[in-house]
Residue, then its C-alpha position, 0 to 999 in steps of 0.5 A: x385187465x390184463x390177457x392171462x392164461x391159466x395153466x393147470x398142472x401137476x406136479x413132478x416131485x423132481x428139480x423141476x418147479x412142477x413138471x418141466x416141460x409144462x413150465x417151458x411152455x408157460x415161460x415162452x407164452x409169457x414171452x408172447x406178452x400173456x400173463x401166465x398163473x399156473x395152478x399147481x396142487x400137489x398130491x398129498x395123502x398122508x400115510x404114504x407122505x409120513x414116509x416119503x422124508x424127500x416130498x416132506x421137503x417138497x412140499x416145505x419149499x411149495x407153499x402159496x403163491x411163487x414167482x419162478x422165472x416171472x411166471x406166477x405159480x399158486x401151490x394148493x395141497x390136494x388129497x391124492x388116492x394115486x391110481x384109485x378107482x382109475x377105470x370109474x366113471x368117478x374120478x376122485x383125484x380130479x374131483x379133488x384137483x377141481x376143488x382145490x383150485x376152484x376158488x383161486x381160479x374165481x379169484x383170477x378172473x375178478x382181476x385179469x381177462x383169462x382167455x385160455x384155460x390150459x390144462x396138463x393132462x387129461x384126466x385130473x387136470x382135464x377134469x378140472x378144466x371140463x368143470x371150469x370151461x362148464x361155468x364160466x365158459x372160456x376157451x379151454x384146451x386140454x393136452x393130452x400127453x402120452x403115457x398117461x393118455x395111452x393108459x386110459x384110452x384102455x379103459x370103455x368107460x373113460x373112453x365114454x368119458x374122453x368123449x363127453x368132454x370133447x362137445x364141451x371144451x374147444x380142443x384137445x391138443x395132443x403131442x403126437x400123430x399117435x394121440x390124434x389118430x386115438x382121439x379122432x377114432x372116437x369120432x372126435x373132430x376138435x383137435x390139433x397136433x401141436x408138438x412139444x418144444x425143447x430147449x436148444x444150447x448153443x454149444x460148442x461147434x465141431x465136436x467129435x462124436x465118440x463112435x463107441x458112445x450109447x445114450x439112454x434118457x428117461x425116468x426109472x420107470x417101467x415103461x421107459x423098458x431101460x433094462x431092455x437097453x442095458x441088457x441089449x448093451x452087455x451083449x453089445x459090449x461082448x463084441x465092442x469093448x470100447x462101447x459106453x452107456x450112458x443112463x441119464x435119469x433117476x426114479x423108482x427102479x434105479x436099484x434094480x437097473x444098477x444091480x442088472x448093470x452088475x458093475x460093468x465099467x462102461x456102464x454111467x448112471x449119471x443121475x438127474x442131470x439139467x437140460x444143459x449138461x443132458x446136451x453136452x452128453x449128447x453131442x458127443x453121443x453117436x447113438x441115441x435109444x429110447x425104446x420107451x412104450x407106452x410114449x407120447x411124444x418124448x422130449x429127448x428124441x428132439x434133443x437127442x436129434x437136435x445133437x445129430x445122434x442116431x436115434x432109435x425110437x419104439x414102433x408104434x409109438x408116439x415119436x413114430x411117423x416123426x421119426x421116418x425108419x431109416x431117414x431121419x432114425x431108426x424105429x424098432x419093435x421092444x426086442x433085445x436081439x432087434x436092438x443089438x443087431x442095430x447098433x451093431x450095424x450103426x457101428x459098422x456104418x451100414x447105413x448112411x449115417x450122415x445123411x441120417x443125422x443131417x435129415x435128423x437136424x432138420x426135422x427138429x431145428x424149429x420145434x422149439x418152445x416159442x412156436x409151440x406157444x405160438x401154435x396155442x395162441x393161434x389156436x385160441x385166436x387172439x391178436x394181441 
């Protein structure tokens, strides 16, 4: 039978097959030679989805088995109660997830050797995962990712909870320094730093950076605090007339962000953008911010660093420890005056912005898909 890992996953209702940055990872342990099943139910409940004419479409398109750049991806509908009950010790919305894949997972192993169960994120896929790992007793791993994970880790009870499921599964892996040190504090030993990867273009070579040129990345969310950029910006753009932000992204607070932008012309909302085209924009990009809390381990910043902008990250989050204040980027507390008088000084180069961007290259060069995936399989030990 052939080696297979089974990936758990929910599904983003964007472009994105499922959720983007779990389907790169799959693709590049496909490429170590595993076969690779994701499961990947997609919320429903059906008041709110009479609604909602977009994921009607959605989930038109995801019905049954797919294959998606060779990778094999079963679709189930699952009931969802969205954050219902989020701090009980009953997770309902993992109770779900598990029955929904259940049976097809039964069905995986009859035909193929799973050595690996990889779920994403902790509590509904890692609860399915906990209950997998529980009967059938194969290597299981459970990534913990950042905004969700640091949401829950609030809560005593899914804290008890987190803890429970550490003396059964193998490991959990989290995406950044800030998740591990969380998990170790509860005592626990079984875990691994694997970072995320990114998906690095070859673009064209020795184009020029527009000095004036401010990038923010993420989804329209609360928790990116975009409007905390777009504020700071206005005031910027007060002393620099030829300063531009660019806002690449979309979600639920997208009219908001466009009324606080009140029209200003050197303000872009470009949508969703693909991964390519999100590159072009940032090699021409000066500075990159993303003052997101709480964060994980936020795939732009590599993207963003990659392309040698001056990247600002959130203190106290995720990306802080790799992003080194002043060496590699810049680390700021979310405060408007603070994020203002630091562009400002980039803008006057009082720093040395190129030795910041060249330590910046360097620390992401290598953080692709490939050694993320590689870092699972070395953790899972096999040698195929």
């Amino acid at each position: 039978m052939e080696k297979t890992i089974v990936i758990l996953s929910h599904v983003s209702f964007d472009a994105s097959p499922y959720c983007s940055y779990v389907h790169s990872h799959a693709i590049s342990l496909q490429e170590l030679g595993y076969k690779v099943i994701v499961l990947a139910p997609l919320n429903y409940f059906p008041l709110i989805t009479l609604f909602r004419k977009n994921r009607k479409e959605i989930y038109k398109d995801r019905k049954g088995k797919k294959i998606i750049d060779k990778i094999e991806v079963i679709y189930k509908k699952k009931l969802s109660f969205s954050t219902l009950l989020k701090n009980s010790k009953f997770n309902i919305n993992g109770f779900f997830y598990y029955l929904a894949i259940k049976n097809t997972f039964k069905k995986i192993t009859k035909t193929n050797e799973v050595i690996l169960i990889d779920a994403h994120t902790y509590k509904v896929e890692g609860y399915a995962a906990f209950k997998l790992k529980k009967k059938y007793g194969i290597k299981t791993f459970i990534t913990c990712h950042g905004t969700s994970f640091n949401n829950y880790f609030q809560s005593d009870t899914l804290k008890l909870d987190i803890i429970k499921r550490s003396k059964i599964i193998d490991y959990y892996v989290g995406v950044s320094n800030k998740i591990i040190n969380q998990l170790n504090s509860l005592g626990i030993k079984n875990t691994k730093l694997i970072y995320n990867g990114t998906n690095f273009f070859n673009l064209e070579n020795n184009v020029s950076k527009d000095k004036f040129k401010i990038v923010t990345i993420g989804s329209f969310t609360s928790d990116k605090n975009i409007d905390v950029v777009i504020k700071s910006f206005k005031k910027i753009n007060e002393k620099y007339k030829k300063a531009t932000l660019t806002i690449v992204g979309t979600g639920p607070l997208e009219l908001k962000l466009k009324e606080l932008a009140d029209n200003n012309k050197n303000i872009i909302f470009t949508g969703y953008l693909p991964n390519e085209k999100v590159h072009e924009i940032l090699q021409t990009a000066n500075i990159f911010v993303l003052v997101s809390s709480p964060e994980g381990f936020g795939i732009s910043y590599l993207e963003a660093m990659y392309n040698k902008c001056i990247t600002i990250g959130t203190l106290g989050e995720g990306i802080d420890g790799f992003i080194k204040n002043q060496e590699n980027g810049f680390l700021i507390n979310i405060n408007e005056a603070q994020l203002v008088d630091l562009i400002k000084n980039i803008f006057e180069e009082k720093y040395n912005l190129d030795l910041i961007r060249k330590n910046a290259f360097a620390s992401v060069r290598d953080l692709t898909w490939k050694r993320n995936a590689l870092e699972y399989i070395k953790l899972v030990g096999d040698k195929k």
